[in-house]
C-alpha positions as CSV (number, residue, x, y, z in Angstrom):
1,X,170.2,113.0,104.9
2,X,170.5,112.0,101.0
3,X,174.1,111.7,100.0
4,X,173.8,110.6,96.3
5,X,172.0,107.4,96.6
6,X,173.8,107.0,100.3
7,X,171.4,107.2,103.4
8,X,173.4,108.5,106.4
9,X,171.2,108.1,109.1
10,X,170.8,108.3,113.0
11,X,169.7,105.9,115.6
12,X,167.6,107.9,117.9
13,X,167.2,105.4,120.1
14,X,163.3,106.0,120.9
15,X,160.0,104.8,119.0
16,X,158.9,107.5,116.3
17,X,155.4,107.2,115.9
18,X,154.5,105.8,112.1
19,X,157.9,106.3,111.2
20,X,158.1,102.9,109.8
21,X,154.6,102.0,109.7
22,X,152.6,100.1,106.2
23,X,151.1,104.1,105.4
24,X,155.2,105.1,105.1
25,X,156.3,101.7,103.0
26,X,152.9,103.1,100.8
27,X,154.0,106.3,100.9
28,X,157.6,105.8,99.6
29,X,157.0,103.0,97.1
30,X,155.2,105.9,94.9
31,X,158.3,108.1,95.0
32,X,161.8,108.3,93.7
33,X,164.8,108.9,95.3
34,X,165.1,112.4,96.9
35,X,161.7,113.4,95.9
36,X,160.6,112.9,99.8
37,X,162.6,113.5,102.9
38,X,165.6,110.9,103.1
39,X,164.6,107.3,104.5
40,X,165.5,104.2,104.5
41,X,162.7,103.1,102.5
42,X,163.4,105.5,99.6
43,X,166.8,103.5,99.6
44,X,165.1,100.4,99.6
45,X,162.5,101.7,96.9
46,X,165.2,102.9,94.9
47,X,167.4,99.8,95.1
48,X,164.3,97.5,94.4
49,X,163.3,99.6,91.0
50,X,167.0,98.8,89.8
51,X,166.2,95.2,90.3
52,X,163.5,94.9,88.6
53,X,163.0,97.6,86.2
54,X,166.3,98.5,84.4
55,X,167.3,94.4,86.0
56,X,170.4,96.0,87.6
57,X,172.6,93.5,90.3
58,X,171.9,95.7,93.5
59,X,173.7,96.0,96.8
60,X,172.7,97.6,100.1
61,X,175.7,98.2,102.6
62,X,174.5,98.7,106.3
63,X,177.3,100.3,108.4
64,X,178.1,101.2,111.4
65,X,179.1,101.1,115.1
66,X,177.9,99.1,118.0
67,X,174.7,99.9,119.0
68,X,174.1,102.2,115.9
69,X,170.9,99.8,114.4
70,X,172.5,98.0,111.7
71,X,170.1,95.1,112.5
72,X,167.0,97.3,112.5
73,X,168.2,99.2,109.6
74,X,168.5,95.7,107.8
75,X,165.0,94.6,109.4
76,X,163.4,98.3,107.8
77,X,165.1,97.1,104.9
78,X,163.8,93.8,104.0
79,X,160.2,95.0,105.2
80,X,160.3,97.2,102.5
81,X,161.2,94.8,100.3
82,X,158.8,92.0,101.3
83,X,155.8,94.5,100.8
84,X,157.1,95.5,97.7
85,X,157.5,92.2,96.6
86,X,154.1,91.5,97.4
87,X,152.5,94.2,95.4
88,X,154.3,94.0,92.6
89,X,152.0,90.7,92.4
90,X,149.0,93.0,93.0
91,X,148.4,92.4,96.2
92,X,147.6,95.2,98.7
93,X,150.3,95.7,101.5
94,X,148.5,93.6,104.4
95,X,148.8,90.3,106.5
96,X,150.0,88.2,103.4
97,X,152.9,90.3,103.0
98,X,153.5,90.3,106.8
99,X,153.7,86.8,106.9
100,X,156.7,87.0,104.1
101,X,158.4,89.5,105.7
102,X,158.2,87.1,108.9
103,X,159.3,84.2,106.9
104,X,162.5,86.3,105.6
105,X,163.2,88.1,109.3
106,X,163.5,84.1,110.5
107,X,165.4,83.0,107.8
């Protein structure tokens, strides 16, 4: 659920079909905050628009317990934000903004 611009989510510990897949970055890179269901890409939508558009410092915080997916979250996260980054340069999201979002997961 949406809390403000805090995502409190839940690890359900199974695959969820498309979830996280290049239609849902799409999907969420043409909405605002709380104008689709809460997800972790609206977050990362939302914080990446206040980076570039009003040039506001941004800061995600990924908490939780052991086990809870902080390191997927994160992973979600930068995917987001590699796409993103790639269209911005109009580029469609495909295997050239894969290939940064690898670079960045290694890194």
């Amino acid at each position: 659920t949406n809390i403000g611009s805090i995502l409190a989510s839940v690890n359900p510990y199974k695959p969820i079909p498309g979830l996280y897949s290049v239609d849902a970055i799409d999907l969420y890179r043409q909405h605002r905050l709380g104008e689709l269901p809460p997800h972790i890409f609206a977050t990362a939508n939302e914080c990446y628009c206040c980076l570039w558009k009003r040039h506001d410092s941004q800061c995600v915080l990924i908490s939780g317990e052991s086990g809870a997916g902080k390191t997927e979250s994160t992973k979600l996260l930068l995917k987001f934000l590699s796409a993103m980054s790639q269209t911005s340069l109009g580029a469609p999201v495909s295997e050239k903004s894969i290939r940064v979002e690898e670079a960045i997961l290694e890194s």
